[in-house]
N, C-alpha and C positions, 0 to 999 in steps of 0.2 A: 465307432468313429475311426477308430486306428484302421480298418478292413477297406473306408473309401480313402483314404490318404494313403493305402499300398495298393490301390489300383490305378492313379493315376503317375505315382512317383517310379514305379520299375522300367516302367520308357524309357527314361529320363536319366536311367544311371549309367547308362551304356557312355554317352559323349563328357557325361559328368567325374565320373571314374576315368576317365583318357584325359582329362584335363592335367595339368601341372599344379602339384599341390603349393604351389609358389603365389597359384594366381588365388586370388581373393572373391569367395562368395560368401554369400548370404541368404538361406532361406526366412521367409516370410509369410508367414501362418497365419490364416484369419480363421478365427470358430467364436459362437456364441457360450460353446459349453464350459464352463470354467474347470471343470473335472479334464478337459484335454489339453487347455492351456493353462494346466497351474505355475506358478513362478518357481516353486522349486525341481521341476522338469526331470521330476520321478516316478510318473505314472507309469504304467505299463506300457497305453495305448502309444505313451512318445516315445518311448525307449524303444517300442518296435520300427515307431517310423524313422526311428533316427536310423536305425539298422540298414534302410536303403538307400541312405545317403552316405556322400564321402566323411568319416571320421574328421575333415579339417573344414568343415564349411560350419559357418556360424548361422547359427538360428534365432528369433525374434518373434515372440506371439503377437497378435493383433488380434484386438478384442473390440470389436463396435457394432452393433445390430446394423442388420442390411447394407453392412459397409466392408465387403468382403475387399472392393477396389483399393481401400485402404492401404493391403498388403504392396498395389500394384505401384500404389505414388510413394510407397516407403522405397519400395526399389529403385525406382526410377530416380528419386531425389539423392539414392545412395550411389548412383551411376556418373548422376551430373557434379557430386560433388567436388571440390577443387582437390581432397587430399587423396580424394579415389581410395575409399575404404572398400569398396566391392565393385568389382568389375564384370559379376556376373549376379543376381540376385531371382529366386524362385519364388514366386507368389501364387501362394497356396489358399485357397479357398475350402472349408471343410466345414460341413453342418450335419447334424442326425438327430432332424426335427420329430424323428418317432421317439428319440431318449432325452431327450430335453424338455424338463417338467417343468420350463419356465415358469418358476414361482414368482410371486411380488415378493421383491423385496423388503427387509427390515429396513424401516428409516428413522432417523428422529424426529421428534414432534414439533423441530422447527420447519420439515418440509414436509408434513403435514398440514400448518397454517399457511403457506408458500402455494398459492394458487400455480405460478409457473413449475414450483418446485413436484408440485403435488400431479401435478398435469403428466412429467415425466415417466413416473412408475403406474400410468394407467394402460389397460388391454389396447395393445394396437387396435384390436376391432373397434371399441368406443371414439377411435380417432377417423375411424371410414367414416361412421353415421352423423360424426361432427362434420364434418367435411359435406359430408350429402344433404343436412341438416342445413346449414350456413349458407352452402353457394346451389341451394335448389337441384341436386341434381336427384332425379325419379328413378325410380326402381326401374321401369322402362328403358332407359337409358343406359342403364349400368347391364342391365340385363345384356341390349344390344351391343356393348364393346366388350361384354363377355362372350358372346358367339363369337365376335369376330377372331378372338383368342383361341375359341376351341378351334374353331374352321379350319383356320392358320397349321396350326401346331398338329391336327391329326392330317392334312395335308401332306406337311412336310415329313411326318413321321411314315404315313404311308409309300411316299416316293422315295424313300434314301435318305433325305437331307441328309440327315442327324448324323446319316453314318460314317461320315470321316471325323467326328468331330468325339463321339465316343468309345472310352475303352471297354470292351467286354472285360466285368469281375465273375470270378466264381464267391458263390455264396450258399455255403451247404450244398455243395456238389452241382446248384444250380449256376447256368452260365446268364449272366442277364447283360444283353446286347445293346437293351429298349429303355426308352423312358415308359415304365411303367404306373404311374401320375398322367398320363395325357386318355382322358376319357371319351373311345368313339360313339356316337350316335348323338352328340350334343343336339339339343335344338333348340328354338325361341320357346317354343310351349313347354319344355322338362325344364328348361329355366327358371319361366314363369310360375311353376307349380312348384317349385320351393319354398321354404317359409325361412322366415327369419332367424337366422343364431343365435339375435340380439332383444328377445323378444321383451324382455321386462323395461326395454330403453324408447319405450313410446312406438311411433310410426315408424319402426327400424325396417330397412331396406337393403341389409348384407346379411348373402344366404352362401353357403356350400359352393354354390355355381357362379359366384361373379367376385370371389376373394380369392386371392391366390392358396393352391393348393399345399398340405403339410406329407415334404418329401426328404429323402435324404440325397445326400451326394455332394461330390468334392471335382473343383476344376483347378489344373496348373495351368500357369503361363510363366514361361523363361525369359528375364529382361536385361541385356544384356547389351555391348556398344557394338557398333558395325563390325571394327578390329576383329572384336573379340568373336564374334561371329562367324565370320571369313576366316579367320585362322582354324577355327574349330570346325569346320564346314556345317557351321549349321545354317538349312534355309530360313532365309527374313522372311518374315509374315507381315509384318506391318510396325509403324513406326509411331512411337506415343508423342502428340504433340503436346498437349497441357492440361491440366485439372481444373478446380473449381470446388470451394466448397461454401457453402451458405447457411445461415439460421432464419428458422419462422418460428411461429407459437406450437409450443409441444402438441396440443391441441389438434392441432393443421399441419400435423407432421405430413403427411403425402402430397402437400400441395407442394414442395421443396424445389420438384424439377423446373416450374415456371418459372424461377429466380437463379435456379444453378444453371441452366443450358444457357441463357442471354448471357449470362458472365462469362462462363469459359466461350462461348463464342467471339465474345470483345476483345477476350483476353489475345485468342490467336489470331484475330484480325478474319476470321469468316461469318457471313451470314446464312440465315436457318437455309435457305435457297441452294445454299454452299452443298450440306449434307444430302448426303448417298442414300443414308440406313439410318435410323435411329434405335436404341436399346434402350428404350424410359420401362422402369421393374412396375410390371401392375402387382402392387400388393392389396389393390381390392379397386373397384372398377370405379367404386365413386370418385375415389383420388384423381383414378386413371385417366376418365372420363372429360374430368376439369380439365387436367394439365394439357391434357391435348386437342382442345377445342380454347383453351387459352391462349397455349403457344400459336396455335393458327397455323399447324405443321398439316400436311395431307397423311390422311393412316395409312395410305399405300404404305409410308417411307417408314412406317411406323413398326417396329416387329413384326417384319414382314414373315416371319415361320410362325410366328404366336409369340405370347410369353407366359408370366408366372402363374398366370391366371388356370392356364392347363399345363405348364408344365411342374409348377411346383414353387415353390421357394425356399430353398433352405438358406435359413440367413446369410452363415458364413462365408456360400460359395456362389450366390448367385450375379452376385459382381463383376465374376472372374467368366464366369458362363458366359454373361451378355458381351464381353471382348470377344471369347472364343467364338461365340455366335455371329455376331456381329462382319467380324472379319472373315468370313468363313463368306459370307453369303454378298464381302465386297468381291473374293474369289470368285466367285461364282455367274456375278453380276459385272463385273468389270467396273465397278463403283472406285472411289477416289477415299472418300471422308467418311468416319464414322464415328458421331456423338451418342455415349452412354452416358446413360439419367440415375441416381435411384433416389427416394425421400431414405432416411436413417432415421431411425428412433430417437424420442428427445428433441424430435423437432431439427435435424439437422437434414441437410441436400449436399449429393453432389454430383459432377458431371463430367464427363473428360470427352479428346476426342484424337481416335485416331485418324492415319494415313494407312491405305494398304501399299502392299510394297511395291505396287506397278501402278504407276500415275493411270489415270483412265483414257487419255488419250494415246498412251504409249500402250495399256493391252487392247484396245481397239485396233489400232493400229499395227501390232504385230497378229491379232486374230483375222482380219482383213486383208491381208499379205498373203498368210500359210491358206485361208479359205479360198484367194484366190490362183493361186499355185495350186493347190490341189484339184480345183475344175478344169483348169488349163491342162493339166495331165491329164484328170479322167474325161473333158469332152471336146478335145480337140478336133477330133472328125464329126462331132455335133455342131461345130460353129458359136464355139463360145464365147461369147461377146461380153462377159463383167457379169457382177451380182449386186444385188443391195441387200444388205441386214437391215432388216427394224426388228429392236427389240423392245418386250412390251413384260409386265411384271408375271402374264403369264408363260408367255412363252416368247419363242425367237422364232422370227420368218426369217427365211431367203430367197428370194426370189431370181431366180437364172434368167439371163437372157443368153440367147443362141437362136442361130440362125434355123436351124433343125429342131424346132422343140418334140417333135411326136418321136425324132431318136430320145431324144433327153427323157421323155416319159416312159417312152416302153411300150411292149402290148399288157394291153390290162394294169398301166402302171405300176410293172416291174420296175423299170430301172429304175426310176426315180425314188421306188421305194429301198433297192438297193443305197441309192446315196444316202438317202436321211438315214441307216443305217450305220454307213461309214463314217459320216461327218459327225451324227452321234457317239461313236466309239472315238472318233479321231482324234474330239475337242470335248471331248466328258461330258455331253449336255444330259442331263435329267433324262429320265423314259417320259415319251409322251409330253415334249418341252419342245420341241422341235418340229418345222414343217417346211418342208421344199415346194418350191412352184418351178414353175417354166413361162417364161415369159420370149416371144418372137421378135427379133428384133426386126423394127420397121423399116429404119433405115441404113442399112446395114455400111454406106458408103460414110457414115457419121462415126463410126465406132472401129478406132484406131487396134483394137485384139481382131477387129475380124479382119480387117487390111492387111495386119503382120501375118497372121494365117495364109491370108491369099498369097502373099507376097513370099512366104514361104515354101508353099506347095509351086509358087510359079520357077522358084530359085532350083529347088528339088526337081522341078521337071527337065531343067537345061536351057530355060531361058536366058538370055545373055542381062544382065544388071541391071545396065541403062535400060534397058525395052523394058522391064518389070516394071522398074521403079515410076519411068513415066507413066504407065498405062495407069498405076497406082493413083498418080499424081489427078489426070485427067478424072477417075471416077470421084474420086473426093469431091474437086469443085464442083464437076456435075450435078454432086449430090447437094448440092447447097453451101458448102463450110464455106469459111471467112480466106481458110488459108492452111496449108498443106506443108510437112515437111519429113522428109525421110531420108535415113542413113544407112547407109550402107557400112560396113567394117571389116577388116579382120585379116589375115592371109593366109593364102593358098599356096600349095606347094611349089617352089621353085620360084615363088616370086616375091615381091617386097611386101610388107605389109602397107596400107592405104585404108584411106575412111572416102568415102562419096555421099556428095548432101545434095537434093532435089527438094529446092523448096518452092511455093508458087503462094502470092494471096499477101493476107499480114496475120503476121503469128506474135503472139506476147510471151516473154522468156520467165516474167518472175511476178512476183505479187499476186495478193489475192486474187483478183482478175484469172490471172494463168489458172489457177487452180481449180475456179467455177466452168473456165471458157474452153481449155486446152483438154482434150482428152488424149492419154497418154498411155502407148503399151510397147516392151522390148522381148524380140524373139531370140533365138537362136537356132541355124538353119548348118546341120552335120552332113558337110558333103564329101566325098571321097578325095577331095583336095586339101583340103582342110574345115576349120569352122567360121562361118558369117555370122554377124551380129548386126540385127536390124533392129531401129526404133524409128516408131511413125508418132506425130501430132498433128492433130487436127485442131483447127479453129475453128471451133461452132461459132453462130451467130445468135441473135436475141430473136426468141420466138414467144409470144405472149401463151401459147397452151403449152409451152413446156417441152412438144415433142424432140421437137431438133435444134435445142440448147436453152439455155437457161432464161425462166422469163424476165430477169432483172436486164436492163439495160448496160453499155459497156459505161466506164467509168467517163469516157470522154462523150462521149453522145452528149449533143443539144438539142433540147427541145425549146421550138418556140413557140408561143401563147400570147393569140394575136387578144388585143382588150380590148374589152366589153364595148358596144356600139353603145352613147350615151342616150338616156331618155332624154326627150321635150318635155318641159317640167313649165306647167302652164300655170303655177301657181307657186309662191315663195313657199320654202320647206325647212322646217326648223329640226334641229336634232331628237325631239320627241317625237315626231311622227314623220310618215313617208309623204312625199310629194302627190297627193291625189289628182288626176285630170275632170276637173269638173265639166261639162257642158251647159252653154249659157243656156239659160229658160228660155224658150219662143214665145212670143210677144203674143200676150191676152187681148183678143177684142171685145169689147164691152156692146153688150146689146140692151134694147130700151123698148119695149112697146109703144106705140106713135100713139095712140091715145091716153097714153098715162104721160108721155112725156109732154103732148100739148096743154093737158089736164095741168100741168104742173109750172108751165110758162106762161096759162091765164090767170091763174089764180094769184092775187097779191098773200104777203105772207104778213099773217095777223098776230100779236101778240096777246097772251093772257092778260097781260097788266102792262099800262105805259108808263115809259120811262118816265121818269121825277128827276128834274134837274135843276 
């Protein structure tokens, strides 16, 4: 136990020991095993760990099955409090599910008779197959959200994920880097061909391959205020918005997360829509299975590298894991929000939800800037006209536009493979997560980087301003746009500094409009006189396919919609049905045989029997 708590905590001493022993922490330990966290805090195992801590920081056990997060809202509740008893607080996860002989405990023989009481100190496993039991979920099933777990997880382990997120320990001279718990070769069929663990409990359906795995290991996380951050130079990773914790029947312990994610969602005012990433702990697939086909969340968002299923569960730390994980892969993703799940033994849930430390519109937006800076310097003489990002869960497209694309490829798709190269090293993407296009631009007089360009090279040649900038002017509108504007700036040696504006058309300055309509790019043009600075905007117009400006219409545009020519309604029509046009019947004429009819105007007409009056 003591050997995973000194491999995550020697990191950790370097900015802890430079702190001022004046300032107030708090470590915050979570383990199942009571032999580590005894209350008189004379073990070995702790007196070692205390050794890599500062001699003035105050310590706190936390004791609650699969409730390592515990440690995380002790800190954080000690951070926000008014007298500020700790300003910096470590929340420590530890579990060493290969020495922990989880016995049942001794109880009295009043929670014996105590159905809920008695319900508590029963096998977690009996509470999977209740669970799979009650709300129908099939062995099939469980099976298929266990692949998705293994898939996941040897994925991620095969690409790197994992590897900023763990610390190599030595262990008997061995170095281990890896999650050694994640099993390759998973399949539907070596799942299926497993048998039950639970077999004496009827039609049991949790086996080996779809309950989470028995591993050991220990995760920190440092919680600490902004101040206090910034003053210590440590980097912000993400920011704790709120908790949640919840009760259901001991019983139905893993159905927990259904009831804890809505609440702390309430609590901070976001919907399931809201989140990024979600971390819900599979402690066995049937639980798993439920809650999230409950909650009505997509699995994509769902432990997206795997979880406990293939990576393991150790009680005490796997709480602190799915934070570190969690936020790691908002890095990674550019994501905003992330809600962690787990059920706790005895029938309790709970949920929290972070913030990563850069809104997603703001790392979008500065990876979209520096992406595009760096094409503008490497295809300038390619004719580089803009990119578009789409990002997708497996990987990230880019697709270039330039006037030159068969430069921008290469022979034999050299260059292009040089970029994906560069842009991969430049902005950390995965191996094999990345892929570049070239895309020609069609209208090259619509796209305000290849204008500045022109307009650059025409500046660099010795063309006089004015003649540039018109000739600028003329090819835009030729090309269709709504409206044209360009500036000139800057000064040249021996003379005054000045700005010149050439605009033509109608151009929109502000609001969302500008932002769909306006295409917008700024150069700078180094001449032996000094430096020019030019910026061009174009007014695109409304094109219904898209190519030469946006298909939505402008905010002022009217449309008029001449009404319906009325029907002749040749018959009254009531609001149960529609007005039918009948055509009148053409007149019957009646025909007579001339002998039957004379036959019938000789004959008097006889009666059987005469009237009686």
């Amino acid at each position: 136990m003591a050997a995973l708590a000194f491999s995550v905590l020697p990191s950790f001493r370097q900015p802890l020991t430079s702190t001022s022993r004046t300032a107030s922490m708090t470590l915050f330990a979570s383990s199942l095993l009571p032999a580590f966290l005894t209350p008189t805090w004379k073990t070995p195992s702790l007196r070692s760990l205390l050794e890599l801590i500062p001699p003035f920081l105050l310590a706190v056990p936390k004791s609650k099955i699969s409730h390592s997060r515990k440690s995380m809202r002790s800190a954080n509740k000690g951070l926000k409090d008014k007298q500020r008893e700790t300003s910096l607080g470590l929340a420590v996860g530890v579990e060493s599910m290969s020495l922990n002989p989880r016995p049942t405990p001794e109880v009295c023989e009043a929670v014996d008779k105590t159905t809920e009481a008695h319900d508590c100190i029963q096998p977690m496993g009996w509470t999977s197959e209740m669970v799979a039991e009650t709300y129908k979920v099939s062995r099939q099933k469980q099976d298929e959200y266990a692949l998705i777990s293994h898939t996941r997880a040897n994925k991620a382990a095969s690409s790197g994920t994992f590897a900023d997120e763990i610390l190599p320990i030595n262990i008997k001279g061995a170095v281990i880097s890896v999650d050694d718990t994640i099993r390759p070769g998973v399949s539907a069929e070596s799942l299926a061909s497993l048998k039950s663990v639970f077999p004496n409990w009827g039609e049991a359906s949790t086996t080996a391959g779809n309950a989470s795995g028995v591993g050991d290991g220990a995760a920190l996380c440092i919680l600490t205020t902004r101040e206090r951050a910034q003053k210590e130079g440590m980097p912000i990773v993400g920011k704790w918005v709120g908790s949640a914790a919840v009760g259901v029947e001991p019983r139905y312990m893993g159905i927990a997360p259904i009831f804890a994610i809505p609440k702390v969602l309430a609590q901070v005012g976001l919907t399931k829509d809201d989140i990024d990433v979600y971390e819900i702990n599979e402690a066995f697939a049937s639980q798993f299975a439920y809650c999230v086909e409950e909650l009505n969340i997509p699995i994509e968002k769902i432990n997206p590298n795997g979880g406990s299923i293939a990576i393991s569960h150790p009680l005490g730390m796997t709480g602190v894991r799915q934070v570190v994980t969690g936020l790691a892969e908002l890095q990674r993703t550019g994501g905003r929000f992330l809600c962690t799940s787990m059920c706790v033994g005895s029938g309790m849930g709970a949920a929290a939800v972070f913030i990563s430390k850069k809104r997603k519109f703001v790392a979008d937006g500065v990876f979209r800037a520096e992406l595009n800076e760096f094409f503008t310097r490497e295809l300038a003489e390619e004719g580089y006209s803009g990119c578009d990002v789409r990002v997708t869960h497996a990987r990230t497209e880019i697709i270039i536009r330039a006037t030159h694309t068969q430069e921008v490829l290469g022979e034999k798709g050299r260059r292009i493979r040089e970029l994906t190269a560069l842009v991969q090293k430049r902005f950390k993407f995965p191996e094999n997560s990345l892929e570049l296009y070239a895309e020609k631009v069609q209208y090259r007089g619509l796209s305000a980087i290849a204008q500045c360009e022109s307009l650059r090279y025409k500046l660099l040649g010795g063309l006089a301003v004015r003649r540039a900038c018109y000739g600028v002017l003329r090819f835009v509108m030729e090309s269709g746009a709504k409206g044209c504007e360009v500036v000139v700036s800057g000064k040249l040696r021996a003379a005054r500094a000045k700005s010149m504006k050439f605009t033509d058309g109608f151009m929109l300055h502000s609001g969302q409009p500008a932002r769909e309509f306006v295409d917008y790019a700024v150069r700078h043009v180094l001449l032996k006189q000094g430096v020019l600075g030019i910026k061009v905007k174009i007014m695109k117009g409304t094109d219904p396919e898209g190519q030469t400006g946006p298909r939505q219409p402008l905010p002022d545009s009217v449309q008029i919609i001449e009404p319906p020519v009325d029907k002749i309604v040749s018959e009254p029509s009531s609001e149960q049905r529609e007005p039918v046009a009948v055509a009148a019947p053409a007149p019957v004429e009646e025909a007579y045989a001339p002998e039957a009819y004379q036959q019938q105007q000789q004959q008097p007409e006889t009666y059987a029997e005469q009237p009686v009056f």
